[in-house]
TORLO-820252 format. One record per residue (C-alpha): x, y, z; residue in one letter. Coordinates in steps of 0.001 Angstrom, whole numbers, plus 500000, padded with zeros to 6 digits. Layout:
! TORLO-820252
XYZA;...
***
This chain:
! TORLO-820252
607499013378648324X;608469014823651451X;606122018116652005X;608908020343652495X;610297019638649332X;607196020495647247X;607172023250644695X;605536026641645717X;603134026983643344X;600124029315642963X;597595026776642082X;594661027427640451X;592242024014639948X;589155023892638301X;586429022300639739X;585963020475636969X;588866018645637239X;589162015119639094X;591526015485641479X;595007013463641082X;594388011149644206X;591098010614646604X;591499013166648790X;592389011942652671X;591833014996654250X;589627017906653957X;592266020263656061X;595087019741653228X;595763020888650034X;594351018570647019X;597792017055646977X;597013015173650580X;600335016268651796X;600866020299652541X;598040021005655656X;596074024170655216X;597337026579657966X;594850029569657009X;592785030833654606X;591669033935653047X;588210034140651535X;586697037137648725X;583368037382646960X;584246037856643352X;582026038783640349X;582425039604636435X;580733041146633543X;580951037341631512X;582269033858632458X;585289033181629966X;584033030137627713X;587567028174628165X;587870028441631835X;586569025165632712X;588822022981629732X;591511020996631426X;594090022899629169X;595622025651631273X;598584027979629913X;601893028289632166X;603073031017634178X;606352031858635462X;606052033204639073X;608018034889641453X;610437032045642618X;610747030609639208X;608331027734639529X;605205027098637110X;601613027123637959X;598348027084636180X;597280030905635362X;593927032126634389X;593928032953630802X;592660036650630651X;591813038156627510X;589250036854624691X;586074037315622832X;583928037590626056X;585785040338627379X;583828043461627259X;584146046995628062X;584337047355631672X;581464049845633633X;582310051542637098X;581942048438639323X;584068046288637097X;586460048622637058X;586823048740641275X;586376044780640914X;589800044532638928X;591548046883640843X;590504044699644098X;591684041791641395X;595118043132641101X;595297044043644999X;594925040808645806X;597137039673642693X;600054041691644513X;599401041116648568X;599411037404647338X;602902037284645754X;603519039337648399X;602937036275650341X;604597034134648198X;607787036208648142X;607457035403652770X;607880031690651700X;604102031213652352X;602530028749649349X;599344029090648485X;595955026898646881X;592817028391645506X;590268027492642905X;589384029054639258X;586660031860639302X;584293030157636593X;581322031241637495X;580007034734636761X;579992035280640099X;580872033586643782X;583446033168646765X;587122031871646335X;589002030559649135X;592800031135648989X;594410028134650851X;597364029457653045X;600679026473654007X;603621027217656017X;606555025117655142X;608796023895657776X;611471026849656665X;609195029617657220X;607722028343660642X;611347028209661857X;612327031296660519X;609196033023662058X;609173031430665807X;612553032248666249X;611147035824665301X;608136035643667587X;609905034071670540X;607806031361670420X;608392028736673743X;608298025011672595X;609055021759674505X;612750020304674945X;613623017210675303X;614598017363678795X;611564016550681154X;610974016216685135X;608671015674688017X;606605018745689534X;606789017558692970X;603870018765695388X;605114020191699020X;605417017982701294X;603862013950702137X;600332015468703945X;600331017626701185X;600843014734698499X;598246012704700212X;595662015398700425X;596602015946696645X;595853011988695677X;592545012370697968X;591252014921696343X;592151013864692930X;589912010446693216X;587286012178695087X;586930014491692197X;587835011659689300X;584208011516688174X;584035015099687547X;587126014904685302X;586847015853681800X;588528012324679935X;591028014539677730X;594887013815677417X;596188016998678960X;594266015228682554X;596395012176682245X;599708012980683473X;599971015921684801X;602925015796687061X;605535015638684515X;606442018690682141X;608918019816679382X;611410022312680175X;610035025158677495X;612544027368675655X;612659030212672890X;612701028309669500X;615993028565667746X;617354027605664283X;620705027459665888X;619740025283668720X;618058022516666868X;619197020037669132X;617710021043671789X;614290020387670897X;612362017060670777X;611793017232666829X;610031013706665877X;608092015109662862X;608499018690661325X;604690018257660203X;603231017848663890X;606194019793665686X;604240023204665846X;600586022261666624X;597985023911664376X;597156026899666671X;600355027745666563X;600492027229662790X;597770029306662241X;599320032546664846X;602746032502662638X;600567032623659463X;598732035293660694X;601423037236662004X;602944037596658485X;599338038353657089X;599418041405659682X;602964042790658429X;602790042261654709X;602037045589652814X;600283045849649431X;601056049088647642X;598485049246645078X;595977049492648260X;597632052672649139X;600457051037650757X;598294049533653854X;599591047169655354X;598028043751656770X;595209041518656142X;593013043627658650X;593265046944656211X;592176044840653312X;589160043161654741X;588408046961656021X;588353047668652151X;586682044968651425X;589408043324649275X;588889040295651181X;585716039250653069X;587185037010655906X;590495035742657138X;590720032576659487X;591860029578660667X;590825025949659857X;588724024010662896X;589861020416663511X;587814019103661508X;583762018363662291X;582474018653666063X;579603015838665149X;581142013470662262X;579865010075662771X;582841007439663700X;585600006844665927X;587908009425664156X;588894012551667251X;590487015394666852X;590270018258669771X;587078019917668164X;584981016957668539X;587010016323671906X;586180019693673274X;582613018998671668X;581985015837673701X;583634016513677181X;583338020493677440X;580752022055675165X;577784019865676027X;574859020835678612X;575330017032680032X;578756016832681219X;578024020400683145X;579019018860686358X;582622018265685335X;585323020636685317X;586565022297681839X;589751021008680276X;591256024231680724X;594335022910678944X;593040021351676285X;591117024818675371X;594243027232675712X;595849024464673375X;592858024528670476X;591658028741671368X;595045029744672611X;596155031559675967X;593480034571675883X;590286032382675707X;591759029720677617X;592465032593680430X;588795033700679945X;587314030494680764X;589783029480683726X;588672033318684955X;584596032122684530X;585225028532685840X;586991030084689124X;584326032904689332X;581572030151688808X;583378027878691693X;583374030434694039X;579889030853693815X;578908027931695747X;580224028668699109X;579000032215698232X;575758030823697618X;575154028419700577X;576097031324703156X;573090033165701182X;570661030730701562X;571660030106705352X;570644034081705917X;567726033660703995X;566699030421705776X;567613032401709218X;565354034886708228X;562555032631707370X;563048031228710540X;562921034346712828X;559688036168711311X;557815035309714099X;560321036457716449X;560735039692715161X;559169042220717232X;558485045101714813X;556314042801712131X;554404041765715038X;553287045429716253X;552554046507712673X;550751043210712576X;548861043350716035X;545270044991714988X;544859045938718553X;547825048813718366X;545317050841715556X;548030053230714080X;546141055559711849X;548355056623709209X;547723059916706609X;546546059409703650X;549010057626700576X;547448060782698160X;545173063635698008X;541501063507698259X;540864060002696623X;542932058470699564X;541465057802702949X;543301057363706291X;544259053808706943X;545863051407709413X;549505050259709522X;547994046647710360X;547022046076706514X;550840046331705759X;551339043409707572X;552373040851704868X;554864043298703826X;556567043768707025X;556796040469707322X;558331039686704213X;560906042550704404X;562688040656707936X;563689037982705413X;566223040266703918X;566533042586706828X;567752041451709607X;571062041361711437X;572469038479709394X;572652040756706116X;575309042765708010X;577204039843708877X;576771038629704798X;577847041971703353X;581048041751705699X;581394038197704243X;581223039521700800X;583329041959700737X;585947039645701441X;584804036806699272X;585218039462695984X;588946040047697822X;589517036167698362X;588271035900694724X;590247038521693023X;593597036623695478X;593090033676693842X;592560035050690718X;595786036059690567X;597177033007692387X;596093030603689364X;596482033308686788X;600707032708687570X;599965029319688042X;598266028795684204X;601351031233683199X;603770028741684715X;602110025711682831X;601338027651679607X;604994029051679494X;603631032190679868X;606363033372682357X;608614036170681000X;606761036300677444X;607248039651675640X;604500041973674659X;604096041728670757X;604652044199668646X;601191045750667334X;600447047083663919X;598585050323663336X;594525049688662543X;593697050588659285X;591217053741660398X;594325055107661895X;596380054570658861X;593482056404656575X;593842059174659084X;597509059749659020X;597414059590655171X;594251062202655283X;596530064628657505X;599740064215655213X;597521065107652518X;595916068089654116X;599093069403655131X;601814069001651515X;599761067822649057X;599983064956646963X;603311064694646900X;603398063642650389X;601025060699650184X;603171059838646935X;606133059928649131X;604567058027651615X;603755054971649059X;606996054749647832X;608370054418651518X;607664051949653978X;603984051445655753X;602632053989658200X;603898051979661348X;607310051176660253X;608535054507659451X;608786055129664108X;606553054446667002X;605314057532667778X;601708058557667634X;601573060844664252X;597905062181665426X;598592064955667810X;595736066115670501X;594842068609668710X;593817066434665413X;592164063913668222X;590478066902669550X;586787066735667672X;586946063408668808X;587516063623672541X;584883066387672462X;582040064528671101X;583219061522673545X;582748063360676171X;579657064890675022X;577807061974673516X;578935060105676934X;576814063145679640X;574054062839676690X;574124059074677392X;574333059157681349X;571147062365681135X;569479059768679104X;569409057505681223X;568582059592683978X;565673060862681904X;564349057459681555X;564864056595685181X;563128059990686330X;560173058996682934X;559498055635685297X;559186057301688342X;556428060254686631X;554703056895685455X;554919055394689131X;553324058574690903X;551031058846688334X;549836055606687765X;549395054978691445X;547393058484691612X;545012056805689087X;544378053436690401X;543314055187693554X;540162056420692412X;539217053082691419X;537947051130694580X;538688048104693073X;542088048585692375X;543080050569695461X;543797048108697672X;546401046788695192X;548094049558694089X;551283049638694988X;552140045964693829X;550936046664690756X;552979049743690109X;556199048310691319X;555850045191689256X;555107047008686198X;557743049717686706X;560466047005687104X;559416045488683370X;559032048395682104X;562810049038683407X;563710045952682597X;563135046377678739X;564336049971678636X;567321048350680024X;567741045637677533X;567355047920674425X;569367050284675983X;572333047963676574X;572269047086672772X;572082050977671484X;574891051568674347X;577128048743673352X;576950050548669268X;577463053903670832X;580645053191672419X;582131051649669364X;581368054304667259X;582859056856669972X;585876054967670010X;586555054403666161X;586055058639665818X;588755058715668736X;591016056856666082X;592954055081668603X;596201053473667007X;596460049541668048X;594001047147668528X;594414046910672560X;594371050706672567X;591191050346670776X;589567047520672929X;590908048721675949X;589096052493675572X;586388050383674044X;585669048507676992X;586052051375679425X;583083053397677664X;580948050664677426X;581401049270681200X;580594053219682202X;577683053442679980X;576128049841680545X;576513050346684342X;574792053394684482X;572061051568682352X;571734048904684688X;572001050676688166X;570391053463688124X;566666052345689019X;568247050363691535X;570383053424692998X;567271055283692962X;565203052635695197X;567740052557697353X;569207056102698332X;566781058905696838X;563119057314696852X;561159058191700049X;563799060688700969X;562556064138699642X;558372063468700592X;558284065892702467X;555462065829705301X;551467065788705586X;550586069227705362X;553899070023703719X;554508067160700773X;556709067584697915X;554890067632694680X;556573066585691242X;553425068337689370X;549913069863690313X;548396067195692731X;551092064829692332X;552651063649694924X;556379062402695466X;555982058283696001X;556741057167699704X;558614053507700319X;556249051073702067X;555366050899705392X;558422048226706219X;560818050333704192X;562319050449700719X;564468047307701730X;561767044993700033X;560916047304697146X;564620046983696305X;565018043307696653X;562361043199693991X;563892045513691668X;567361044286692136X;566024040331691526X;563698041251688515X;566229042935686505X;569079040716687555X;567472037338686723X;565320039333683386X;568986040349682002X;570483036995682600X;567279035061681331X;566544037073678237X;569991038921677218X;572787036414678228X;570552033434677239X;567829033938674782X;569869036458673305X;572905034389673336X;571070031451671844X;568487032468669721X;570051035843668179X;572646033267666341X;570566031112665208X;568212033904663363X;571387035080661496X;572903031408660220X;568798031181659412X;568750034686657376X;572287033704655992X;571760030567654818X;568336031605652549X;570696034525651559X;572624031807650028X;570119030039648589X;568279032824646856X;571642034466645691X;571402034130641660X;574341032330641026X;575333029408638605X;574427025860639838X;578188024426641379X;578640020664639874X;580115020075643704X;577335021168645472X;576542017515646019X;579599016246647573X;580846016712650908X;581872020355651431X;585567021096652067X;586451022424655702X;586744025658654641X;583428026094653184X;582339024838656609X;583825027342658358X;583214030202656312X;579622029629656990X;579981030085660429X;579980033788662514X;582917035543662497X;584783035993665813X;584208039222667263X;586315039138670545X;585740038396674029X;584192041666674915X;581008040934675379X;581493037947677054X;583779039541680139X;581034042175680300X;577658040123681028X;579710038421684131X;581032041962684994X;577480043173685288X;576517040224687102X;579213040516689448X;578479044049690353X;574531042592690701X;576374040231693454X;578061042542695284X;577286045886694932X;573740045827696653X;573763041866698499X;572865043392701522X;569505043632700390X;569231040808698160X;570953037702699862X;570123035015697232X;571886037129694263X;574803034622694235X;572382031636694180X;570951033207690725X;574460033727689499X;575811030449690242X;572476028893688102X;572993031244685435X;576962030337685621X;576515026354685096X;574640027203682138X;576622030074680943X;579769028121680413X;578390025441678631X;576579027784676332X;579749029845675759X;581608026430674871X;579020025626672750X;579003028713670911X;582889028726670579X;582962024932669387X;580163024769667309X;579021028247666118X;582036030380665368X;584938030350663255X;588513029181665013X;589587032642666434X;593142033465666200X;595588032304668849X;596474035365671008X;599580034832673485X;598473036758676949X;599690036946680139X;596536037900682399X;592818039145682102X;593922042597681107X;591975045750682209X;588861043543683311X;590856042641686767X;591041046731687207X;587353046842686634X;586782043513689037X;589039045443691281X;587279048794691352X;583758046803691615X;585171045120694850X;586303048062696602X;582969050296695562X;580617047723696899X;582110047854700490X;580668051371700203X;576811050450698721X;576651047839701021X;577333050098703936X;575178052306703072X;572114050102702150X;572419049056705702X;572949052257707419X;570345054133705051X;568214051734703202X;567279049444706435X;566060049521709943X;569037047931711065X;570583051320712363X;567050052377713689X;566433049158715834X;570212049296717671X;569484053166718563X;565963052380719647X;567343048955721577X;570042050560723310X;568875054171723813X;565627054590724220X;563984051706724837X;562491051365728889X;563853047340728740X;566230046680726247X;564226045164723983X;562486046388720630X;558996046722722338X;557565050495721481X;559794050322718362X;557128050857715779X;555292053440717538X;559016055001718074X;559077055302714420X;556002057223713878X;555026060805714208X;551767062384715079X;550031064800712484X;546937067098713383X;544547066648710494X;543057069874710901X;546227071509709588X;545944069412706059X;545664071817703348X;542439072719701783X;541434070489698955X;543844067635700254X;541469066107702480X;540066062695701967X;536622062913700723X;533611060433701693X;536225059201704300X;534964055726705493X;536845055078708419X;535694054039711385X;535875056758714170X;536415060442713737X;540244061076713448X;542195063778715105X;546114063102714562X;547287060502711709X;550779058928712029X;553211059384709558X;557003057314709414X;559318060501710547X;561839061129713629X;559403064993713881X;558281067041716849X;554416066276717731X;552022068899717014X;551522069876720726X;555440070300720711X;557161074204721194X;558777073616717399X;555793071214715887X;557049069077712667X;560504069657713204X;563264066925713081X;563308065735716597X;566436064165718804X;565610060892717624X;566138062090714258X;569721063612714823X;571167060656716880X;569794057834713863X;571887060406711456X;574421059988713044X;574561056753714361X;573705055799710660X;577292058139709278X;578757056301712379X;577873053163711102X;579101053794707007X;582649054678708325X;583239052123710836X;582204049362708365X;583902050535705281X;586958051148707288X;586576047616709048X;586168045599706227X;588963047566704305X;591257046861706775X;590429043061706527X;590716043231702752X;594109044529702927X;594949041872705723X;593806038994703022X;595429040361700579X;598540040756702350X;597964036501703626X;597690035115700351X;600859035745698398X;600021036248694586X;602232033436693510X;602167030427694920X;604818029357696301X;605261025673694897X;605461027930691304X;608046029874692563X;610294027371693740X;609120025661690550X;609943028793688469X;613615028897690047X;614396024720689611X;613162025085685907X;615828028093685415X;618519026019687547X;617360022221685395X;617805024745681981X;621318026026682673X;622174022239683790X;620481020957680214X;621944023634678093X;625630022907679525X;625170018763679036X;623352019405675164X;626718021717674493X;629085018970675791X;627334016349673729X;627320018336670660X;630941019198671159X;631813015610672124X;630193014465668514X;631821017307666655X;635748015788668495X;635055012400667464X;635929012495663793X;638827014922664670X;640151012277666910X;639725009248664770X;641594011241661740X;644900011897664306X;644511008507665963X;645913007224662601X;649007009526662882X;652776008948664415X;654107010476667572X;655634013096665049X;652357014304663489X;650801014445667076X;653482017134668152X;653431019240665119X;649447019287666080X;649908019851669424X;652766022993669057X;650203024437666065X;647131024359668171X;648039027555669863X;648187029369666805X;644914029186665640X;644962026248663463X;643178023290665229X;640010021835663097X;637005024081663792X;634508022771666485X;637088020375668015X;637343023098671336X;637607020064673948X;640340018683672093X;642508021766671254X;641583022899674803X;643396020012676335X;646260020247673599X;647109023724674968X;646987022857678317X;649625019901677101X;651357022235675926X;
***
């Protein structure tokens, strides 16, 4: 029997039953014919099992359309009285009763087994018949295939060859999936209409819509069909929220690892995507948007293009590393700090426990801060700033491309129901303000969303919320502070202790910067996780009124608060520590005898590439990884001996293979693409925001990238339930925040160079003050003198041990000398740095600005092969629509003209003169056209 002409019935089988045939499928309904487009899953549980549930013998019901199914027989000597929780599990009973005829009465049909145990899950098996996907494509707008075809030709002949060179250059590194066979050809896409069935390329109604797109028009009538008895709410999401159903989903293809040469796209996207050995070849972008639909598949192109440009990225990092590596011993500044014949005596690190000392001991750290700071960095920040613009370009460029392919081009923004929480809070207001009688009046009309569009929460009934946003949000950002100022208590203190010890003194300050970047590190992991909770709950009190609405504010407070989290130590490092010391004889104390920490002799440059590399590779390691991985497999762990310590009747079928849906309902639910977007965010702003001092930050990424997709593909194929198909057009707000990133790191990076390095110091020295252009004298240009007989009493180093009696100490400071008119003051040298330094910030940020805009104004956003591809496809549509409407009128004239054909000459005149009054056979317009022009 042809599946479209199957009876709707509400079946209910028993598990005891042998099925009628050996099932063929585990994706169909038990009669091997109707494919199961969704399904709906609820935990169910009663006082006592009903004895005759499990005999074959099942009483008749008359449903809605007039069919018969089996019914559960209610009623009998088991039923007892019922007690408070059996009373809300029969009202959930009859909710479901009703949003499932509901369901029925949308020309859905439904499958789902007997509830004979005492207690356990049901599945409710959703099918669309051919009638209802029609009827609800046309609705949705949904593009599909014609039959007309053609060529997508490629610019011109270099361009064609380049095209075929690059394609078997890069044919190893080809996923082997369909979708990569022939891609030069494509179907001219159009609106689905019931009207314009001939139009369409309709082999098999079964296979026409692909299951994705099954599964989105199923779910699209879940979303809009209202059950009163649940206070009129309407969709599937408000009765999950209620728990009248646990989970709604989609089927997989199928199993990712079932032995044999049996493939369907999960255990195609299994074997050339979501593996860790085929990461060298490129994702079959196509392939995923078909199985995922257009938002994931625009989330992975997004990580597979940010991934790609990585590389060149990557090798321009290691080339100013390498360059750095290669001029240590050139640099002139290492080499005085190094050269033990100079003998700087510097002031003591702290009070009394620390003794003079001389700048030649810091010499492995002025060495190792030229690897990162030297004039190369400059040149890489410039080169940055316009790889994130070249990035975010191209971004856009293939976004409209993937549109053009995906049909994405002129697609309508869907209609969005109201979330649940709002609903509740509408319903709460009516009720405050009339009473009953207006929530009665509300159930007997139509859902909250369907009565008009506009927002029924004013401001001032959104007002509590926005206020404890906005205060919950400074407590957050103070937190944070807190903790960063808590680390930097620990820092002074800590390095204050170890300086008693003599055995520990000559290591202090690597140990306290190693420890305070873990001890960052983990205060920034936990916090991330408490932030992430935070800015849900913030945004469900704000009761925004659609999902996007909801995700989009979502988002917002949680990139604020998690890049506060993760930038603030490193902020710190880089602009405030060092800069409010003070001087010997004048330092800055945090508390009694505790001094504010200095940066090291070679500057804060180093101490910041540590920090920055730390944290960034600890939060990829152990958040996006470990976390990613592990965290997943702890929960299937804890659910799975949930399962099997549940008391629960033994199931006779627990031995056969389990159905698909049982399958799937074991796995996670789908939770959005949230936290995905914002782990690369993060690391993006790790790449850009502070490179200048950290050169080898895109060489980290682009490691952490290779295994990030994978592991994301992985965790999509193998770990989570099918997520709905969601029709998109771009990336959303994340390009705004990508955007924003872009343009603010042109500003860190020109101030880590003017402020955080020597860079600024050396030019002014080279070309102002030095006697032969050269940085000779640079070091000692650096330092100021201090007269130790003006130390304050009790700050003196005790038992000093150094060599020769010491008059002046040096300190790093542009100050007067002590013999000076205006001793310890800023000096000249100090002024003209300043502002060579604010010199510096606008002239770069204004330079590479400028060349942003330039590339962006180069690189058109669409490409222009899509646009003149866009404009044939509208001109090759017209053409096919006027040729299908010629054929169909040309079949339509031929019966006309075989009845007159029989006729005499008489006959053919009375039909001729009648045709202009209105009475030619309908359809036959070509015909009665030319009759009148006869005429």
């Amino acid at each position: 029997m042809d599946p479209e002409h199957l009876p709707v019935i509400n079946n209910y089988l028993d598990a005891n039953e042998a099925p009628s045939e050996a099932r063929l499928s585990r994706m169909h309904f038990h009669d091997n014919q109707r494919k199961v487009d969704y399904v709906l899953a609820y935990h169910y549980r009663k006082r006592g099992a009903q004895q005759g549930h499990g005999s074959p013998g099942h009483s008749l019901a008359v449903i809605s359309n007039g069919e018969t199914g089996k019914e559960r027989r209610t009623g009998g000597p088991g039923d007892v009285e019922l007690g408070p929780l059996d009373a809300l599990e029969e009202e959930r009973r009859e909710q479901r009763d009703e949003f499932e005829h509901n369901l029925m009465a949308a020309g859905l049909e439904l499958e789902k087994d007997l509830e004979s145990k005492s207690q356990g899950s049901v599945f409710v098996r959703i099918h669309a018949p051919w009638q209802v996907l029609a009827r609800e494509a046309e609705f949705l707008k949904i593009k599909v295939p014609t039959k007309k075809m053609y060529e997508i030709k490629s610019g011109g002949s270099i361009a064609k060859k380049f095209s075929a060179i690059l394609q078997t250059l890069s044919s190893p590194l080809q996923p082997r999936v369909p979708e990569h066979s022939n891609n030069r050809m494509k179907n001219l896409s159009y609106p689905f209409s019931r009207e314009k069935m001939y139009l369409y390329n309709i082999q098999e109604k079964d296979t026409f819509f692909d299951n994705a797109t099954r599964s989105r028009i199923v779910h699209e009538i879940l979303k809009r069909t209202a059950c009163s008895r649940a206070n009129n709410t309407m969709g599937i999401n408000s009765l999950i929220a209620n728990n009248i159903y646990e989970a709604a989903y989609p089927l997989h293809d199928g199993e990712y690892d079932s032995p044999g040469d049996d493939m369907n796209d999960r255990k195609l996207l299994y074997q050339e995507w979501a593996r860790y050995g085929v990461f060298y070849k490129f994702q079959p972008i196509d392939l995923i948007r078909k199985y995922f639909g257009e938002k994931i598949g625009l989330y992975f192109a997004w990580l597979g293009l940010y991934t790609s440009f990585l590389i060149p990225s990557s090798v321009i990092g290691v080339i100013v590393f390498l360059y750095g590596c290669a001029t240590i011993e050139e640099d002139i500044p290492s080499k005085e700090m190094c050269d033990h014949q100079n003998a700087f005596t510097m002031c003591p690190l702290c009070d009394k426990s620390c003794d003079y000392w001389n700048l030649s001991s810091a010499c492995g750290t002025a060495r190792a801060s030229h690897l990162f700071d030297n004039p190369a960095t400059v040149f890489f920040s410039i080169f940055m700033a316009l790889w994130a613009t070249m990035f975010l370009e191209n971004w856009k460029r293939l976004q409209m491309r993937l549109g053009y392919f995906w049909d994405l081009t002129g697609i309508e923004e869907e209609e969005e129901h109201s979330r649940p929480e709002y609903e509740t809070k509408v319903r709460e207001k009516l009720l405050k303000e009339s009473g009953k009688s207006a929530v009665q009046k509300l159930d007997a009309n139509s859902p909250v969303d369907d009565e008009d569009d506009e927002d029924k929460l004013t401001w001032k009934d959104r007002f509590p919320g926005y206020l404890m946003n906005f205060a919950s949000i400074l407590f957050m950002i103070a937190l944070t502070f807190s903790i960063v100022f808590g680390v930097i208590v620990y820092r002074i203190t800590t390095a204050a202790a170890l300086s008693l010890s003599k055995t520990t003194r000559s290591n202090v300050r690597a140990t306290v910067t190693a420890t305070a970047v873990i001890i960052n590190l983990v205060v920034i992991l936990i916090l991330d996780e408490i932030y992430g909770a935070v800015a849900k709950w913030l945004t469900k009190i704000e009761v925004p009124k659609t999902e996007q609405t909801f995700e989009e504010r979502l988002i917002l407070k949680a990139f604020l608060l998690k890049f506060v989290n993760a930038y603030s130590p490193i902020f710190y490092v880089a602009f405030f520590k060092g800069r409010f010391v003070g001087r010997p004889g004048s330092y800055v104390y945090v508390f009694d005898g505790y001094r504010m920490e200095e940066c090291a002799p070679g500057g804060c440059l180093m101490e910041l590439c540590i920090q920055l590399s730390i944290i960034m590779l600890g939060k990829q390691l152990i958040q996006n990884n470990i976390f990613e991985i592990g965290v997943p497999k702890l929960k299937k762990l804890f659910r799975k001996l949930k399962d099997e310590t549940e008391p629960g009747e033994s199931d006779p079928d627990h031995s056969k293979r389990p159905e698909q849906w049982d399958l799937d309902y074991s796995l996670e639910p789908y939770t959005g693409l949230t936290p995905e977007y914002m782990e690369m965010i993060i690391q993006f702003g790790f790449v850009t925001l502070f490179v200048a001092s950290f050169p080898l930050a895109p060489v980290f990424a682009l490691l952490n990238n290779v295994i990030e997709v994978r592991l994301d593909a992985k965790k999509f194929v193998t770990e989570l339930r099918r997520p709905d198909a969601v029709r998109t057009k771009d990336i959303g707000i994340w390009f705004d925040i990508l955007s924003g990133i872009g343009k603010f790191s042109v500003i860190i990076n020109a101030f880590v160079i003017a402020v955080t390095s020597d860079f600024i110091p050396r030019l002014v020295y080279q070309y102002s003050y030095s006697h032969n252009g050269t940085l000779h004298g640079f070091v000692n240009h650096t330092l100021s003198f201090f007269n130790v007989s003006q130390l304050k009493e009790g700050t003196q180093p005790e038992n000093s041990q150094f060599d020769q009696e010491v008059q002046f100490c040096r300190f790093k400071d542009y100050r007067e000398p002590p013999w000076a008119p205006n001793p310890y003051e800023f000096s000249k040298q100090y002024w003209s740095v300043l502002s060579a330094r604010l010199a510096f910030v606008i002239i770069f940020q204004n330079l590479v600005m400028f060349l942003s805009v330039l590339v962006d104004w180069m690189i058109p956003d669409i490409p222009t092969d899509i646009s003149d591809q866009i404009k044939k496809e509208k001109s090759l549509l017209v053409d096919f629509f006027l040729k299908e409407e010629h054929e169909k009128v040309k079949l339509a004239d031929e019966p006309t003209q075989r009845s007159q054909g029989g006729g005499d000459r008489s006959r053919r005149s009375r039909a001729a003169s009648s045709a202009p009054s209105g009475r030619s056979q309908p359809g036959s317009i070509a015909s009665s056209g030319s009759q009148h022009t006869n005429v």
